[in-house]
C-alpha positions in Angstrom: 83.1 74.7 104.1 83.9 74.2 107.8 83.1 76.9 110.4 84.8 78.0 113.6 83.0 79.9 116.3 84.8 83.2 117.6 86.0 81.6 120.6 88.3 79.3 118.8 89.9 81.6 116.3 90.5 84.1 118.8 92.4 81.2 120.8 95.3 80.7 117.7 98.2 82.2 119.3 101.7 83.0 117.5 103.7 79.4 117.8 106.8 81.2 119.3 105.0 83.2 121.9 103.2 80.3 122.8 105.6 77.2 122.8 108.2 79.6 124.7 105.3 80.0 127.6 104.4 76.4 127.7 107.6 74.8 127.2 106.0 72.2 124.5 108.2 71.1 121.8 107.4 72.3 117.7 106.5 68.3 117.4 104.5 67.9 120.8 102.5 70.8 119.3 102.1 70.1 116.2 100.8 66.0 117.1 98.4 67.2 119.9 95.3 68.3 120.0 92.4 68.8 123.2 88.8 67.5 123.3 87.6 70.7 125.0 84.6 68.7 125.8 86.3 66.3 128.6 89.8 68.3 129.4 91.5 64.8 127.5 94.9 65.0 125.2 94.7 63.3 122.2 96.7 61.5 119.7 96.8 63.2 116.5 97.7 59.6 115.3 95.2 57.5 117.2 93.0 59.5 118.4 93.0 57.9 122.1 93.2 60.1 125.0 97.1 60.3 126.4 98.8 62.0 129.5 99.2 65.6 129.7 103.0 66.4 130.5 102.5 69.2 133.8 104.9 71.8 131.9 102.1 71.8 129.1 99.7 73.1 130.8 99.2 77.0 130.3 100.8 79.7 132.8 99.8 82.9 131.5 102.1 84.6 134.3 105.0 83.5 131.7 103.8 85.7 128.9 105.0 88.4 130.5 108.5 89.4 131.6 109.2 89.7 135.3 109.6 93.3 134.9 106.4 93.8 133.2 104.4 91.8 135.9 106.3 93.8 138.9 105.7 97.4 137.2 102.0 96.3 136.9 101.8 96.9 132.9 100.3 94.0 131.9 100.1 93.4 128.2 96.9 93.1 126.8 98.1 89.8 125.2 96.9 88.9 128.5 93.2 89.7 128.7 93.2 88.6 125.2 94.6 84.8 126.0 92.4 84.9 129.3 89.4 86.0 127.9 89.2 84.2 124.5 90.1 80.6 126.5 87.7 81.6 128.8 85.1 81.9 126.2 86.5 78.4 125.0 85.5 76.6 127.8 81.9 78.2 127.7 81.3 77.1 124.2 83.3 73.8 124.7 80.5 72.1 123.4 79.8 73.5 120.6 80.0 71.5 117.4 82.1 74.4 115.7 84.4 74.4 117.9 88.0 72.7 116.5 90.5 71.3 117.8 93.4 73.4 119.4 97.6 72.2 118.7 98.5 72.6 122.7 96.8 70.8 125.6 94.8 72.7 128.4 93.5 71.3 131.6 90.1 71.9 132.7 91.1 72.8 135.9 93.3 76.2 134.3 90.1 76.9 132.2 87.8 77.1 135.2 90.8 79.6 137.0 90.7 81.4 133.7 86.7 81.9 133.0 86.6 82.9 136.8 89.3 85.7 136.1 87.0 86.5 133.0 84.0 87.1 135.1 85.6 89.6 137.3 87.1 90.9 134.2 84.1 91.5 132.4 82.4 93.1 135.8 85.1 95.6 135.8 84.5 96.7 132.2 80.8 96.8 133.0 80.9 100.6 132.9 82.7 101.1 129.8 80.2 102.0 126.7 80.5 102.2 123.3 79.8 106.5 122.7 77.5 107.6 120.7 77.3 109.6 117.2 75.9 112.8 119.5 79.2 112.8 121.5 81.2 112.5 118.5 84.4 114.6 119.8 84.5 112.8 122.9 85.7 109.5 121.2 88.8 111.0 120.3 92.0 110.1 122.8 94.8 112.5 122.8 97.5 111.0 120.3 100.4 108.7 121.8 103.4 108.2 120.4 102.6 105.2 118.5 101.1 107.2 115.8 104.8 107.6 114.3 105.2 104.3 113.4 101.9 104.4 111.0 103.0 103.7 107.3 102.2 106.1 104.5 103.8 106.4 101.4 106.2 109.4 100.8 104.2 112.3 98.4 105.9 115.0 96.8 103.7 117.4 95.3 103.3 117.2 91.4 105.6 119.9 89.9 104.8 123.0 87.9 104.6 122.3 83.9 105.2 124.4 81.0 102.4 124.0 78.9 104.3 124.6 75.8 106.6 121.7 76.5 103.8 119.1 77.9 100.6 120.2 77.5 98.9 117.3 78.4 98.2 115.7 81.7 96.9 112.1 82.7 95.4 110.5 85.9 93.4 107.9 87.1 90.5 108.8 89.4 90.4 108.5 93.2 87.2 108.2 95.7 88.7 107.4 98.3 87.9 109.4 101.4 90.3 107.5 103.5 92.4 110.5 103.7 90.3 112.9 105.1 88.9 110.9 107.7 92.5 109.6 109.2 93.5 113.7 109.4 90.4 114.5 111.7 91.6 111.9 113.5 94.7 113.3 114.0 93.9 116.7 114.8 91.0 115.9 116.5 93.5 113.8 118.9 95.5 117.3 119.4 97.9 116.8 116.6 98.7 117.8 113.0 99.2 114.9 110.6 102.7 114.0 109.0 103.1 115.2 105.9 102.5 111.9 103.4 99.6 111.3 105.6 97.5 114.2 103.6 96.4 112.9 100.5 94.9 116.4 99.4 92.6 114.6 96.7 91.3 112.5 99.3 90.1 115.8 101.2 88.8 117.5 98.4 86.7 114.4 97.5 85.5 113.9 100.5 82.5 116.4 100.5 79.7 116.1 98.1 79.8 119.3 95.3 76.0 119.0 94.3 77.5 118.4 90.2 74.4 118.1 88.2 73.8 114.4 87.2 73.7 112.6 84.5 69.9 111.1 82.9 70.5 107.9 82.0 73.2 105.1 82.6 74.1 104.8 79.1 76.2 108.2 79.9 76.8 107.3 83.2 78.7 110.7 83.9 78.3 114.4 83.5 81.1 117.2 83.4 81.1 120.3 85.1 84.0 123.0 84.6 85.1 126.2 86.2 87.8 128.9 86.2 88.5 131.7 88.6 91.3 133.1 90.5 92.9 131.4 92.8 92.7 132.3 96.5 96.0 132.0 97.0 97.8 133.4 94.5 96.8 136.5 92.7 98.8 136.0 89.7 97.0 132.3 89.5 93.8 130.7 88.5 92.3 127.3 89.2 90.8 125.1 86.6 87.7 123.3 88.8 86.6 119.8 87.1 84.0 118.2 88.3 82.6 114.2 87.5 78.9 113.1 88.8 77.9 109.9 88.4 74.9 108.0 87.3 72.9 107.2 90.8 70.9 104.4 91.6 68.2 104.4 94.6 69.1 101.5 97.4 66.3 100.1 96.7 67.1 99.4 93.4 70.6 97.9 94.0 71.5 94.9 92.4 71.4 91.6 94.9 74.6 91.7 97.1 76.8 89.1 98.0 79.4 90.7 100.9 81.4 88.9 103.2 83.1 90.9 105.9 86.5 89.8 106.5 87.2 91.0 110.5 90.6 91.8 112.0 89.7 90.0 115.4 93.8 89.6 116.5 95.1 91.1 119.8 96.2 94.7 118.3 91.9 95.1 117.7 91.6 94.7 121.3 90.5 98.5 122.1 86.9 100.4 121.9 88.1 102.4 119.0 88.8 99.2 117.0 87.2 96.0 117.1 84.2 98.3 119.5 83.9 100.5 116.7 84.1 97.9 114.2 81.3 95.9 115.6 78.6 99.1 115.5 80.0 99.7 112.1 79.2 96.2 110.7 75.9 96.0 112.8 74.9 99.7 110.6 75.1 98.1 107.5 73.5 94.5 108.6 70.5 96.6 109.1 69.8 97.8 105.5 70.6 94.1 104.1 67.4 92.9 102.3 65.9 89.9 101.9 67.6 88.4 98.7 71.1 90.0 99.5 73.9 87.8 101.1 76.2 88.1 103.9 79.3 86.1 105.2 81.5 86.3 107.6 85.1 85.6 108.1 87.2 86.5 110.9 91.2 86.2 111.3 94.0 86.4 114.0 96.6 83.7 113.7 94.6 82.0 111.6 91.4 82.3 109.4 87.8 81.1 109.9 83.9 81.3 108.5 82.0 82.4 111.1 79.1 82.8 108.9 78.1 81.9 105.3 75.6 82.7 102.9 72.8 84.3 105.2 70.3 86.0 103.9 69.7 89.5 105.2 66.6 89.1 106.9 68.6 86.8 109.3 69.7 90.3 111.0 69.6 89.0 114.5 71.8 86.1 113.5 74.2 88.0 111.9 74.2 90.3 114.4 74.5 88.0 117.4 78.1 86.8 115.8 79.2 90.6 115.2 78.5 91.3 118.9 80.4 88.3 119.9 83.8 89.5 118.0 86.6 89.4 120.4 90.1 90.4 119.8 93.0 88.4 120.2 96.3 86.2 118.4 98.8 87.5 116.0 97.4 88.9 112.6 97.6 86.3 109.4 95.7 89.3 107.3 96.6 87.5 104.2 94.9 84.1 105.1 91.7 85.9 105.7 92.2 87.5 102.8 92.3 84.6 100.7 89.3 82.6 102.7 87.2 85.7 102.0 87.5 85.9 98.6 87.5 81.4 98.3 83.4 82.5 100.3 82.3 85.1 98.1 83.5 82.9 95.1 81.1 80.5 96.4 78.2 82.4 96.8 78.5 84.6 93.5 76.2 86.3 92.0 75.7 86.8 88.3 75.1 90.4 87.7 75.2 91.3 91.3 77.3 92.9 93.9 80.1 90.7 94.7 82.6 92.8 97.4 85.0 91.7 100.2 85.2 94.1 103.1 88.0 94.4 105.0 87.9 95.7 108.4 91.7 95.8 109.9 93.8 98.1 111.5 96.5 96.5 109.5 98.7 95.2 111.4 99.6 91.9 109.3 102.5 90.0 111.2 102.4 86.7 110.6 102.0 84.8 106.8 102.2 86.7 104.2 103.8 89.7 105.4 105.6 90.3 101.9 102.9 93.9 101.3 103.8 93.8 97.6 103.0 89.7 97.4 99.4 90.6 99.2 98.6 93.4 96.5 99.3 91.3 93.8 97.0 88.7 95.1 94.4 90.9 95.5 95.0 92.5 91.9 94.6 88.5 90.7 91.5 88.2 92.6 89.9 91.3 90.7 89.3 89.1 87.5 86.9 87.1 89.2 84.4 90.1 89.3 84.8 90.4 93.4 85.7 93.7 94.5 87.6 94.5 97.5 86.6 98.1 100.1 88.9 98.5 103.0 87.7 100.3 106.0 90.6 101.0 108.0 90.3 100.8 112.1 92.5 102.6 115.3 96.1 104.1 115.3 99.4 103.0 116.4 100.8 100.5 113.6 98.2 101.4 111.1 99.3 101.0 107.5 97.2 103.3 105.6 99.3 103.0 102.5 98.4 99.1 102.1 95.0 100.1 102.8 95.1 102.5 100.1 96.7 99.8 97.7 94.6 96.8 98.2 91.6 99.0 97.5 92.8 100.0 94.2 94.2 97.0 92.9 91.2 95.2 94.5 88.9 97.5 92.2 87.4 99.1 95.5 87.8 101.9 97.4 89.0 103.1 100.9 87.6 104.6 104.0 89.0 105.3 107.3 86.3 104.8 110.1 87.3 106.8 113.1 83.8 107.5 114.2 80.4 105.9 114.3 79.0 108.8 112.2 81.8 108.5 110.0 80.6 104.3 109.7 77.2 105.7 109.1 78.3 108.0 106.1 80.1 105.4 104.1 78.3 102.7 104.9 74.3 103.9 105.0 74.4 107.6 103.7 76.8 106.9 100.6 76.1 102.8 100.5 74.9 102.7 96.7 78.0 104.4 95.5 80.3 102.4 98.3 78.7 99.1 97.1 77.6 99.4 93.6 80.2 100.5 91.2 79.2 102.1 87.9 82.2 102.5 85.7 86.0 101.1 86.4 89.0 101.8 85.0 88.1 105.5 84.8 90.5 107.7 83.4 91.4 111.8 82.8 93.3 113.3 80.5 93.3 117.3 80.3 95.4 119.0 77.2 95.7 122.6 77.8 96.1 125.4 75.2 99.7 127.0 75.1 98.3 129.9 73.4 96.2 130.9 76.6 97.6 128.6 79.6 101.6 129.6 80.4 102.3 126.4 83.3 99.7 124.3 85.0 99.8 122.4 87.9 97.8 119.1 89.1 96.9 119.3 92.8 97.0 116.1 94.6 96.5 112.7 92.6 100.3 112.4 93.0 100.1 108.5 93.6 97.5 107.9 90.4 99.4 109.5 87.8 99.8 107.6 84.6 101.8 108.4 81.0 100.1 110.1 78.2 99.8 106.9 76.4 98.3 104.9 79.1 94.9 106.8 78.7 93.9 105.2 75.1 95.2 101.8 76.7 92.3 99.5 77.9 94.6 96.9 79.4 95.9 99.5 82.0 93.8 99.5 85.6 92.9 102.7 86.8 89.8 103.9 89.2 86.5 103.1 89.7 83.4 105.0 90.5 80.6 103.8 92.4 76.8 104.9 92.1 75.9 108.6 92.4 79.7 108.7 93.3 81.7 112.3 92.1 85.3 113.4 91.5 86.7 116.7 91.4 89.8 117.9 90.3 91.3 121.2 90.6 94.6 122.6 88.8 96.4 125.8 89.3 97.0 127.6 86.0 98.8 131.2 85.1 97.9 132.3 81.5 100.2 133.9 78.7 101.6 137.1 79.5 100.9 137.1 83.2 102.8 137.8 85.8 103.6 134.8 88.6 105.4 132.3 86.2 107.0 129.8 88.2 109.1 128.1 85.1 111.3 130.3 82.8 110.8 129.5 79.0 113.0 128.3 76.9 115.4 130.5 75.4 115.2 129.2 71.7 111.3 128.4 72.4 110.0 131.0 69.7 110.9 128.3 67.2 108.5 125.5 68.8 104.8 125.3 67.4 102.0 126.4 70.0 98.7 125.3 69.5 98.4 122.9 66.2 94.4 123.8 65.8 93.6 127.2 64.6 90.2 126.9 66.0 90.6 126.1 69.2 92.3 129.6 70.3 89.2 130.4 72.4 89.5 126.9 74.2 91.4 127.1 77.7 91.4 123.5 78.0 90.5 120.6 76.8 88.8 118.0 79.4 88.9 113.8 78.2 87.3 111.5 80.2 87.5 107.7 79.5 85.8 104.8 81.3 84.3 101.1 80.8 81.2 99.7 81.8 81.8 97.1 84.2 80.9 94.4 82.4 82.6 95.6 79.5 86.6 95.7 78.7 86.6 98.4 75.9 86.6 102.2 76.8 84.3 104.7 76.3 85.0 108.9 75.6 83.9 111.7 76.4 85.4 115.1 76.0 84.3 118.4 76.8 86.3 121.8 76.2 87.2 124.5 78.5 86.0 128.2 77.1 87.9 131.2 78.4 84.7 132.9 78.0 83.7 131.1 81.2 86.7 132.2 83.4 85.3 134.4 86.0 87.2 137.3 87.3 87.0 137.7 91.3 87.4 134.8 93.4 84.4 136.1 95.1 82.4 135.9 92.2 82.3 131.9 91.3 80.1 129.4 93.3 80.2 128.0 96.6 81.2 124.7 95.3 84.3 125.7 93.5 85.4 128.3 96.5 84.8 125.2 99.2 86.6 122.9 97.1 89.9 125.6 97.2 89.4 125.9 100.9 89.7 122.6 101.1 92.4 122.0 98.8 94.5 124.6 100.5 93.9 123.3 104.1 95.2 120.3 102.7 98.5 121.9 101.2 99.2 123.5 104.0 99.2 120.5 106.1 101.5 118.6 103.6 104.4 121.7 104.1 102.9 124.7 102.0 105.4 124.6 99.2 102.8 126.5 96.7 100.2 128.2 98.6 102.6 131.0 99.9 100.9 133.2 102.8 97.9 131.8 102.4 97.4 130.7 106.0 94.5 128.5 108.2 92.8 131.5 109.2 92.0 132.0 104.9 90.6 128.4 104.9 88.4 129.2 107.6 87.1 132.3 106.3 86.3 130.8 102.8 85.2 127.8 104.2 82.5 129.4 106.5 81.3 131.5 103.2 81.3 128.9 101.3 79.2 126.4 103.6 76.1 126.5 101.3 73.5 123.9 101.6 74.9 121.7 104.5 72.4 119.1 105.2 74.6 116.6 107.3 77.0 119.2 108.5 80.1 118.2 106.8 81.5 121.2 105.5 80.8 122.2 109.2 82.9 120.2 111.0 85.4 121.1 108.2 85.9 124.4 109.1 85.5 123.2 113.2 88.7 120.9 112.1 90.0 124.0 110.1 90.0 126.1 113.6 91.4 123.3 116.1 94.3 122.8 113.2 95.1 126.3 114.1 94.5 126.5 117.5 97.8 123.5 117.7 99.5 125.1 115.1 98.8 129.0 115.6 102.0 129.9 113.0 99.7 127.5 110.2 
């Protein structure tokens, strides 16, 4: 497979933006190329060397308009162009460097590796911060941030158990979620409402769930009931789902190849800076026997590396610290590449995964967001899995970051801090990596002789039909090693007060429960999953007593009172519509109470983010 250095991917530029700055022709363009080692034009036909017209030559002072140059705001397209042909002429004689469509003269090359050397001088005193300054590598939020995609979320609706007692999901891991709010309010702001995926902060902490013995049952279920914190006349209905773990060190063999997002919208510390200590953290706990490749795209796609082995750490880091940003973004060429690599290099029985580092800005190729999905969901048969780790603000598209995880069979993290690289990619690698289970399913049935409505809390985007659970052949989530899932449902009982839905008025003629025995059942929890190298399901069930719902708030354990602080911090940043009064200043307080065992401090800097949230939004 042929390999391109940095240099010359990072030199593709957008054909328009190009050809409009150097005045060549579609056809002069597309028949041309440059031996970078001697400066000489050559025929694509004969190869011999031919005269370079003057108006070929670049001008990067015509990139820019006049009133961009005159006000002083250059565009980075600049630096980016400057630096990355700068870096071409360095490495011209390189035997991976290809050929470039346009012809450049050796004497605008020298001008431009000089203007890179004062460049780079300037920036001499910039640094990458480190995990102990965490807060101070957050910017204040610009503007840009509303034109980020997220998918619209309405919150799931109140159900009356006696008309549909039964509700499905698939499972979600992601943390993605959580991650891209600190960013937002740690960058002085409150998120938009579809960019809280409450499920996605709930899931984000670890809830110490007893685990299962053996990989044969690869999951254990944990239940809960106790009044809700905010609403008296409610409960909530806590479930919990561990997973099997697996020590690293007994990880299957890994083949990764990191696909990198090395276009001109990475070009900032909190990007392609970030990205680089993020990749260089996981390069560290490669072993000897496990495999990594490389692949970076801008306008268009390249290997950078293939196949190394990871002891080869100061190769493979020597090409991540030589990542540059520049070009327009072909995100689904790189895609493609990636997956064509780790095809190539599979392993039997191994870890085969694709990650994505991006900020997502796809503008050139495949820009069709439903035609990239679908590609990925073909790729998953192949037994390659797909994690995206999302990068910066500005024109970030978490909702296709969300979606090519799941359809890639994957999951999601946003990466907005070097300690936040280190938790999904060291701390939590053998569940980020290794996945246990897919297509894992939940179905809960509740009683109508006990349980008057019920309402799911978040998962609003992995809801599925009744009849999809008992249906192998549709996808749903997977769970990675040591991985866990919680759940949490708001409930009133029969003959309480706080009803949200009247009953029907010729209801008294409907059957309740159909199961005389089951009257002292609250619930009844089904969880259904496949080994991954399996494509029939497996069940397991579990019911809900009433005997086991407690009756003060105060009175159940830390991990179901954290995960409602949690869950209510996260409906009140997506508008409030059920949580009433209950107000920021109630998260904090359970939230501090709640802390328990806090080994890495997550839970916190949750209730730290809790108390900035309200410090912008005092009314909250």
């Amino acid at each position: 497979m042929k390999q391109f250095s940095i240099s010359s991917i990072a030199l593709v530029v957008s054909s328009t933006l190009f050809l409009s700055a150097c005045g060549v022709s579609q056809h002069e363009a597309s028949t041309s190329t440059v031996d970078l080692s001697t400066g000489s034009t050559l025929d694509s036909a004969t190869g011999s060397p031919k005269e370079t017209p003057q108006h070929a030559l670049i001008d990067t002072t015509q990139l820019v308009s006049k009133e961009e140059r005159s006000s002083g705001l250059i565009d980075s397209r600049i630096d980016y162009l400057v630096e990355q042909e700068a870096d071409v002429v360095a490495g011209a004689a390189s035997p991976h460097v290809s050929t470039v469509g346009v012809s450049v003269s050796p004497s605008v090359m020298r001008q431009m590796a000089e203007k890179k050397s004062v460049r780079s001088k300037a920036k001499m005193g910039m640094s990458f911060l480190s995990p102990q300054h965490v807060q101070s590598q957050y910017l204040p939020q610009s503007a840009n941030v509303d034109r980020e995609n997220y998918k619209a979320i309405e919150s799931n609706p109140v159900h009356l158990t006696l008309n549909n007692p039964v509700s499905t999901f698939s499972i979600d891991v992601d943390t993605g979620g959580y991650s891209n709010v600190r960013r937002f309010i740690n960058g002085g702001r409150l998120p938009q409402h579809n960019a809280v995926r409450v499920e996605e902060l709930v899931n984000y902490f670890n809830y110490d769930y007893p685990q299962p013995d053996t990989s044969d049952i690869p999951f254990l279920i944990t239940t809960e009931v106790a009044p809700s914190p905010w609403n008296v006349d409610s409960h909530l209905l806590h479930i919990g789902i561990k997973g099997y773990d697996i020590d690293r060190s007994a990880l299957p063999n890994a083949n990764l190849v990191f696909l990198v997002d090395v276009s001109g919208s990475m070009n900032s510390p909190q990007k392609i800076g970030l990205l680089k200590q993020s990749l260089k953290l996981i390069t560290q706990k490669m072993r000897a026997e496990d495999r990594i490749s490389i692949v970076v795209y801008a306008g268009a796609s390249g290997v950078v590396l293939e196949g190394k082995s990871g002891n080869d750490k100061s190769e493979i880091m020597r090409e991540i610290d030589q990542f540059q940003a520049g070009g327009s973004t072909n995100g689904a060429a790189g895609i493609t590449l990636a997956y064509q690599l780790a095809q190539t290099h599979f392993i039997k029985g191994g870890i085969n995964r694709v990650l994505l580092a991006t900020d997502v800005d796809f503008n050139v190729g495949t820009v069709n967001f439903e035609s990239l999905i679908d590609m990925v969901e073909n790729r998953r048969q192949s037994g390659i899995s797909l994690t995206t780790l999302g990068f910066g603000q500005g024109n970030y598209n978490d909702h296709l970051m969300e979606q090519l995880a799941d359809k890639g069979n994957g999951n999601y993290a946003y990466i907005d801090t070097l300690q936040e690289a280190r938790k999904v990619l060291v701390e939590e690698m053998s569940s980020t990596l290794h996945t246990i289970a897919k297509d894992v399913k939940i179905q809960v049935e509740f009683n109508p002789d006990v349980v008057q409505e019920y309402r799911l809390i978040g998962y609003e985007n992995r809801a599925l039909n009744r009849e999809d659970f008992n249906n192998d052949k549709i996808d749903a989530g997977e769970v990675g090693a040591g991985h866990s899932v919680t759940a949490l449902y708001e409930v009133t009982f029969v003959g309480g007060a706080g009803n949200r839905v009247d009953p029907l008025r010729y209801g008294a003629h409907e059957k309740k429960s159909l199961k005389g025995d089951g009257t002292d059942e609250l619930a009844f929890v089904k969880l259904r999953y496949k080994q991954p190298d399996q494509n029939d399901s497996q069940l397991m069930t579990q019911p809900v007593m009433k005997s086991t719902i407690r009756s003060e708030f105060n009175d159940a354990s830390d991990r179901f009172k954290f995960s409602a602080a949690v869950a209510g911090f996260g409906q009140i940043l997506s508008g409030g519509k059920f949580t009433q009064d209950f107000t920021l200043k109630n998260v904090e307080t359970i939230g501090l109470s709640a802390k328990g065992k806090d080994s890495w401090g997550y839970r916190s800097e949750f209730v730290n983010l809790v108390r900035l949230a309200e410090a912008i939004n005092p009314q909250g």
